[in-house]
C-alpha positions as CSV (number, residue, x, y, z in Angstrom):
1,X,-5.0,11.3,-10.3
2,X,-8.5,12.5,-10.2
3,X,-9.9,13.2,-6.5
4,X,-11.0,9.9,-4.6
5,X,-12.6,9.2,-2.1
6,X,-11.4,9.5,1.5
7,X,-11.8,6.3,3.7
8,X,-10.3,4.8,6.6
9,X,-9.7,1.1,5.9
10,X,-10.2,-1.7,8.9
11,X,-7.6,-3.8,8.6
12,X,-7.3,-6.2,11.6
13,X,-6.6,-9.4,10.6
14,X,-6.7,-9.1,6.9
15,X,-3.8,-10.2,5.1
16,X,-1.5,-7.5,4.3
17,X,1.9,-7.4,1.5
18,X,4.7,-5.1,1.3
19,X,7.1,-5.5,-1.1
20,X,10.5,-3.8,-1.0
21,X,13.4,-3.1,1.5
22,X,13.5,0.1,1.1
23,X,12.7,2.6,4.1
24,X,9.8,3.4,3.1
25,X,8.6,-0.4,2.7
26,X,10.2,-0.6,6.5
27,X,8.1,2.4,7.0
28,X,4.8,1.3,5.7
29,X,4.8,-2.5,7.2
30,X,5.0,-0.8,10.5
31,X,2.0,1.6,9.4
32,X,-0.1,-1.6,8.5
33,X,1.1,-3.3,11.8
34,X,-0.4,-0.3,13.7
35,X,-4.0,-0.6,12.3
36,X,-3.6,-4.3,13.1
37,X,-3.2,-6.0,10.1
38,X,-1.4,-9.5,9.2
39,X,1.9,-8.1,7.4
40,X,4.1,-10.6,4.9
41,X,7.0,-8.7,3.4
42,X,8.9,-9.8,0.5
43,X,12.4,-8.2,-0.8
44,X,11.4,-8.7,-4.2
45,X,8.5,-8.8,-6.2
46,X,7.5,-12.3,-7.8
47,X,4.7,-12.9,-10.1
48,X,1.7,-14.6,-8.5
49,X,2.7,-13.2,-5.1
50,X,-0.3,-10.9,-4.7
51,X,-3.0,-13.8,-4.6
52,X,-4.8,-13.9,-1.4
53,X,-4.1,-10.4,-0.2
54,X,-6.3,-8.0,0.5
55,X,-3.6,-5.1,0.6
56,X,-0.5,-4.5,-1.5
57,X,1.8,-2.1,-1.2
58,X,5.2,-1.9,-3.4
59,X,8.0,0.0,-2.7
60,X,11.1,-0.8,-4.4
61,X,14.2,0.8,-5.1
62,X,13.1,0.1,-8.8
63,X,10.1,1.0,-9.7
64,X,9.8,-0.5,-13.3
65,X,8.2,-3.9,-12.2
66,X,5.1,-1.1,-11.0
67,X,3.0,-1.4,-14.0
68,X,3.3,-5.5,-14.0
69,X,2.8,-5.2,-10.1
70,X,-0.1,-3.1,-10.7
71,X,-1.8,-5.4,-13.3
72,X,-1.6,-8.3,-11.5
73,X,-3.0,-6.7,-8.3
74,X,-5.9,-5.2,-10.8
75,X,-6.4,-9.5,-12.0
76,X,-6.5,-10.2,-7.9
77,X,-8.5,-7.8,-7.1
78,X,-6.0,-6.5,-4.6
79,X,-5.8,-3.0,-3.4
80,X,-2.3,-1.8,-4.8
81,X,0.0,1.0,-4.3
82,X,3.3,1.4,-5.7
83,X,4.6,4.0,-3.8
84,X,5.6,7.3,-5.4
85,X,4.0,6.1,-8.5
86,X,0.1,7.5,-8.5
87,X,-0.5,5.9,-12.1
88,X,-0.3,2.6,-10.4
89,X,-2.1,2.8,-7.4
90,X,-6.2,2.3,-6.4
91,X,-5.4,4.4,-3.2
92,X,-3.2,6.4,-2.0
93,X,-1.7,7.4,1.6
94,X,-2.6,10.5,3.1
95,X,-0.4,12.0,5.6
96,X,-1.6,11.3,9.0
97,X,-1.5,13.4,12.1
98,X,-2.7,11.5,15.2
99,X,-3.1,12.7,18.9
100,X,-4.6,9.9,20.7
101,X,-8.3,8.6,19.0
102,X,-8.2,12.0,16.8
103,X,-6.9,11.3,13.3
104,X,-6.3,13.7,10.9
105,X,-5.5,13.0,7.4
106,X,-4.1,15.5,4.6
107,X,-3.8,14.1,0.8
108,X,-2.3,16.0,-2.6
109,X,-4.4,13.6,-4.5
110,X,-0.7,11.9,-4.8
111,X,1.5,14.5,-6.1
């Protein structure tokens, strides 16, 4: 993945998806919930679930429905990661070290 461009996204009230039960789908509803945003999970992905999200992130045990997840976020025009899977996300999650307002975000570019 070639270098992006580092944002930080406000997300309060915008309509939020995470799809998985993995940990790491536990993990990154909670992350979303933090920066305020209105979280639906599902366990599984289904096609046509995307519409009407701003947000999608995927993080299934298997990852093989990424590229289909992927393509239909690129149709929504939804933001999509599937995590772990850099070749089918538009952004990807830094690592994040807070102490109170400070913020301090460290990427790999997703590797």
């Amino acid at each position: 993945m070639p270098n992006g461009l580092p944002v930080v996204l406000q997300l309060e009230r915008q309509p939020c998806l995470v799809i998985g039960e993995t940990t790491e789908a536990v993990a990154k509803a909670e992350m979303l919930a933090r920066a305020s945003a209105t979280v639906t999970r599902l366990a599984e992905y289904e096609p046509g679930c995307l519409r009407g999200f701003t947000l999608a992130i995927a993080a299934l045990e298997d990852c093989s429905l990424n590229p289909e997840i992927f393509a239909e976020a690129e149709e929504a025009e939804v933001l999509v990661n599937c995590v772990d899977d850099p070749t089918h996300c538009r952004f990807i999650l830094a690592s994040v070290f807070e102490q109170g307002a400070l913020q301090i975000a460290i990427s790999t570019g997703g590797t």
